[in-house]
Wavefront OBJ file of the C-alpha trace (Angstrom):
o trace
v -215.785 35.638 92.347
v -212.135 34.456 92.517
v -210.757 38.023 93.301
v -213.460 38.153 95.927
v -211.965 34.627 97.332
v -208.448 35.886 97.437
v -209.185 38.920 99.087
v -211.032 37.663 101.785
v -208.064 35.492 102.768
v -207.373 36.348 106.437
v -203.420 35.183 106.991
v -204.286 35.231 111.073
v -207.481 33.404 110.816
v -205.337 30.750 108.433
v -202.814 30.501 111.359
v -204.897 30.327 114.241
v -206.547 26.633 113.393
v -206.346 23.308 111.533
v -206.914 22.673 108.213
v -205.699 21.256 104.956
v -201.890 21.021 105.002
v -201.897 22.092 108.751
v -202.410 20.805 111.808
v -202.094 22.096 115.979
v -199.249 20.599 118.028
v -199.183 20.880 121.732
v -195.710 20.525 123.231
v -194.380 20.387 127.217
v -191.360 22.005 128.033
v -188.280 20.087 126.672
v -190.136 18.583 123.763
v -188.824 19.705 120.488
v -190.708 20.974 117.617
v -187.948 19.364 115.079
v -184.284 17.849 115.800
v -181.460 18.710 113.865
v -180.592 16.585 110.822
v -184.113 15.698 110.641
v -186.138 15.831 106.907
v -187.462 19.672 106.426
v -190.955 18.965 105.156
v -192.754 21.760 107.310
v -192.686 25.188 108.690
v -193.727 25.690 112.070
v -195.857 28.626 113.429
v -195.933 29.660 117.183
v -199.177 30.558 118.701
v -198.344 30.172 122.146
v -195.381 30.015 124.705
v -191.444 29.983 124.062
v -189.421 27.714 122.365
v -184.826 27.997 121.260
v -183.595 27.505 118.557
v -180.159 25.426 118.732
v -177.275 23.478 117.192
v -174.977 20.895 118.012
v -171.371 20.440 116.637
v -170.094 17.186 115.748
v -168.290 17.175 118.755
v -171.654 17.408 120.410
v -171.880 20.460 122.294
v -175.264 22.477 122.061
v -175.271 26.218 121.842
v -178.587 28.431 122.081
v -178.632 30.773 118.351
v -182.176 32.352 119.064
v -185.471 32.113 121.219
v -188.652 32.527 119.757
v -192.248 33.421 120.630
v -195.587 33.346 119.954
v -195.614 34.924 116.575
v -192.463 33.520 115.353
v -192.125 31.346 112.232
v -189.133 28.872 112.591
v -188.283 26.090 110.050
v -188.085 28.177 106.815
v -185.377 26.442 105.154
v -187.873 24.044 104.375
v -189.293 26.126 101.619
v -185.745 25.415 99.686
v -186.442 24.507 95.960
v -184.896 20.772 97.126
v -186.115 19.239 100.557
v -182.933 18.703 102.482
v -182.277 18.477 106.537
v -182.921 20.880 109.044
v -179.327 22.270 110.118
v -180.712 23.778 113.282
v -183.480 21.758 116.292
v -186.216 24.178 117.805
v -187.095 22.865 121.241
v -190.209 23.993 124.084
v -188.239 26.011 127.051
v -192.194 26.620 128.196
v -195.654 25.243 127.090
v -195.971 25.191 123.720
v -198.629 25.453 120.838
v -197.706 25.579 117.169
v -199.275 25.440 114.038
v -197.097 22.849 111.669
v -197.734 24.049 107.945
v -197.069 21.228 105.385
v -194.571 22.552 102.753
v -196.462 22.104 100.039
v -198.886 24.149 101.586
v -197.120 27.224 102.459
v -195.579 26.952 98.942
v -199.199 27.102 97.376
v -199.521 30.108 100.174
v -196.501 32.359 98.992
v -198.106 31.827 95.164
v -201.608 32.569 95.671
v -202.380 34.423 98.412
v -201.341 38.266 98.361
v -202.076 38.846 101.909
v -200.618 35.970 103.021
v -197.001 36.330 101.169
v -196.528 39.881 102.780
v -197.191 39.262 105.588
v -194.363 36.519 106.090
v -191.932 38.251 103.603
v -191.926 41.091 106.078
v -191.431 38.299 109.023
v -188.490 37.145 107.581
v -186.966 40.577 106.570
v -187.535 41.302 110.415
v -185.904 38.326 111.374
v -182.958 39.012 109.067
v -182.657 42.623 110.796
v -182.545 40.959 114.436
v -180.099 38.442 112.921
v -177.993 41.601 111.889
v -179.066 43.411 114.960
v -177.486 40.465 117.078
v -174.119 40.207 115.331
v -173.581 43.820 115.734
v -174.222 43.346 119.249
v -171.770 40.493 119.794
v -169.251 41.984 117.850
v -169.334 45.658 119.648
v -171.087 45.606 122.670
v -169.554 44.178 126.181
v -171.291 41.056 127.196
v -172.757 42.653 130.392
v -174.657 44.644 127.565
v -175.455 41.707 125.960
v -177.235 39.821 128.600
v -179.076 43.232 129.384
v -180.441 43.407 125.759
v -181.530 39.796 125.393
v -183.543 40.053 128.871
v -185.476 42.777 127.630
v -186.015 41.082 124.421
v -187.243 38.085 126.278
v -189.498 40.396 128.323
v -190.610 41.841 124.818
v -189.936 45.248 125.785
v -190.740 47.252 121.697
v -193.364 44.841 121.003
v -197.063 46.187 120.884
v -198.570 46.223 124.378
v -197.236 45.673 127.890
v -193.844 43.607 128.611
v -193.960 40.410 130.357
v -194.379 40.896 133.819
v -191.911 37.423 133.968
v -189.852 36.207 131.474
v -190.165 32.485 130.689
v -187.683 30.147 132.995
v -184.405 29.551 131.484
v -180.954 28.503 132.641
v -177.667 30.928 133.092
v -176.000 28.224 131.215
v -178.529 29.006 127.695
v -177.914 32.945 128.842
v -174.175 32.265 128.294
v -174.804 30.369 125.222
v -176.603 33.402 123.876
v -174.709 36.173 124.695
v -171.436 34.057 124.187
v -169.696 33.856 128.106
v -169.363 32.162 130.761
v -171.937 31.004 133.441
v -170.007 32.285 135.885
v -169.409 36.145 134.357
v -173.471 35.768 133.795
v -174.203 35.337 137.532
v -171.831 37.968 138.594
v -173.992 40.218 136.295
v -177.564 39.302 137.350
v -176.444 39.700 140.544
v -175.479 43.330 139.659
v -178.437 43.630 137.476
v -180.484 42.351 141.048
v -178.681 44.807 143.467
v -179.174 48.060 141.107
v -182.851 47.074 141.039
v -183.029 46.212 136.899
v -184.459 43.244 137.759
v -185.925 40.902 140.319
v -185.722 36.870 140.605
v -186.500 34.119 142.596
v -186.961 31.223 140.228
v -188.792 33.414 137.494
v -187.037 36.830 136.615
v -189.080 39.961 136.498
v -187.470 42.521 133.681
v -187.943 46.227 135.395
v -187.791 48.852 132.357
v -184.784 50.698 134.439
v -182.410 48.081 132.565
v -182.884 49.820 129.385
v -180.396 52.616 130.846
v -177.829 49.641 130.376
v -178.045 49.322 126.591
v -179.651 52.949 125.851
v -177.323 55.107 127.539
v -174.372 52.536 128.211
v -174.311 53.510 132.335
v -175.871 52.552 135.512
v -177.709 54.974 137.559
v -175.490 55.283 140.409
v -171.942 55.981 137.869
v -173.155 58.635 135.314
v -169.560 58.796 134.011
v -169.389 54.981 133.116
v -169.164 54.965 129.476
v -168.535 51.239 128.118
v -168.509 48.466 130.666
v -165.688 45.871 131.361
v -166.949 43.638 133.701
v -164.882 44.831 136.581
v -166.636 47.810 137.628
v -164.246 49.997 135.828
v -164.821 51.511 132.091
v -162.135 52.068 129.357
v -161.788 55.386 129.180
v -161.096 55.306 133.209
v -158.857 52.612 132.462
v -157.035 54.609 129.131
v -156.902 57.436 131.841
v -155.208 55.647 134.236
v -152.261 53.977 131.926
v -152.027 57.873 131.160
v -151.160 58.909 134.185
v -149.233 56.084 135.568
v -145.952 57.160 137.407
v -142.796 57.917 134.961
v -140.656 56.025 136.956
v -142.711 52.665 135.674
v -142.712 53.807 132.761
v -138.825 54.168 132.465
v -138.924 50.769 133.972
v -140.767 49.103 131.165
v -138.468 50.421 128.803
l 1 2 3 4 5 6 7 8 9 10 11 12 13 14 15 16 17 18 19 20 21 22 23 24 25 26 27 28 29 30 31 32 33 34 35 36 37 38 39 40 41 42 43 44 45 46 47 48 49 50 51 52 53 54 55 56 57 58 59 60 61 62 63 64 65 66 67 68 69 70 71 72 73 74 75 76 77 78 79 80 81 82 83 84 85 86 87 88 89 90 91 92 93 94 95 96 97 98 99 100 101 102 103 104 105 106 107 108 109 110 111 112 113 114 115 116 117 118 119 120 121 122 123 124 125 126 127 128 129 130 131 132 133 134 135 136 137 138 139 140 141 142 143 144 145 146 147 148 149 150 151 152 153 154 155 156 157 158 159 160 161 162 163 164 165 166 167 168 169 170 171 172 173 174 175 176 177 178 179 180 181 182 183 184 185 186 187 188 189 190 191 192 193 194 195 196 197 198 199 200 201 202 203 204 205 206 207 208 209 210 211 212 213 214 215 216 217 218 219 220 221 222 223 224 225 226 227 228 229 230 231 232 233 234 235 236 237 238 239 240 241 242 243 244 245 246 247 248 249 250 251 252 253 254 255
């Protein structure tokens, strides 16, 4: 009868109401799920709307590390063999509803219930592959291609089922944060983004699925040659071609 028990456990039933160790939390936008340096005593599970994920150095300036969605777990250091303090705060940037799962209870999850302990195993190996996914991205790609990936990814664009028609509302400023640039370099590429037709705004921004030519094929429609962008309308290799063929009187000049 116990075997029968266990396998009827249904992780998204567990996760879609209250219960013993667990309870629903409604949040506006703004409100945060936890602060930094608070206790970590729970793990939080997002069944609806958007929330960020950020931290704040000592000398207290905030920067934006992820955004999450409906699906997401978030709080997971919690399940550390010693309670400690969250090193990270998750905040609402849209109406919120989360399931908060005591830590004992998701530690008496993980140990009894098969179903249960896949299913968020393979969460967080996912989320370790976008963390990986995300520094390769910041370390290789131009930051024009960065903002381009992480407005699709907002805009779900490889989940199951359609994209967002509009991504939730957030600032330029938390788009710099995340793809690590200035506001200013961020407007001057939405505004490209805008005029080429990859997307559309006027207080919400609409994701079109012609912005994947940005970070699949690394070109805009209109310059089929463009190979790696610089921000000033110009790529390397034009650039490398250029120095090549610079005059050799300037060269003779440098020298």
């Amino acid at each position: 009868m116990n075997r029968l028990d266990k396998s009827a456990f249904d992780p998204a039933a567990f996760l879609v109401g209250a219960g013993v160790g667990r309870r629903i939390v409604q949040l506006r936008k703004g409100e945060a799920l936890f602060s930094q340096g608070d206790k970590a005593d729970s793990v939080f599970y997002i069944q609806r709307g958007r929330a960020k994920l950020t931290v704040v150095s000592r000398s207290g300036r905030e920067a934006t590390i992820s955004l999450l969605s409906a699906g997401d777990f978030v709080g997971e250091e919690s399940m550390a063999n010693a309670v400690g303090l969250r090193s990270a705060g998750a905040i609402a940037i849209a109406t919120c509803t989360a399931l908060k799962i005591d830590r004992k209870e998701i530690l008496r999850l993980l140990h009894e219930e098969t179903s249960f302990s896949e299913m968020f195993v393979a969460f967080l190996l996912a989320r370790s592959m976008r963390t990986q996914a995300d520094l390769v991205d910041h370390l290789f790609n131009s930051s024009e291609k960065r903002l381009a990936r992480i407005l699709l990814l907002m805009a779900e664009f490889g989940k199951p089922g359609e994209p967002l028609k509009l991504i939730p509302k957030i600032s330029q400023e938390a788009l710099a944060n995340l793809v690590g640039t200035t506001r200013a370099r961020v407007s001057l590429f939405m505004n490209r983004f805008r005029k080429l037709g990859f997307i559309d705004y006027n207080g919400r921004i609409h994701v079109n699925k012609s912005l994947l030519s940005v970070v699949l094929h690394d070109k805009y429609p209109s310059e089929p040659q463009r190979d790696t962008f610089t921000g000033r309308g110009e790529s390397r290799s034009a650039k490398n071609g250029r120095r090549r063929h610079a005059p050799a009187g300037r060269s003779q000049a440098r020298r």
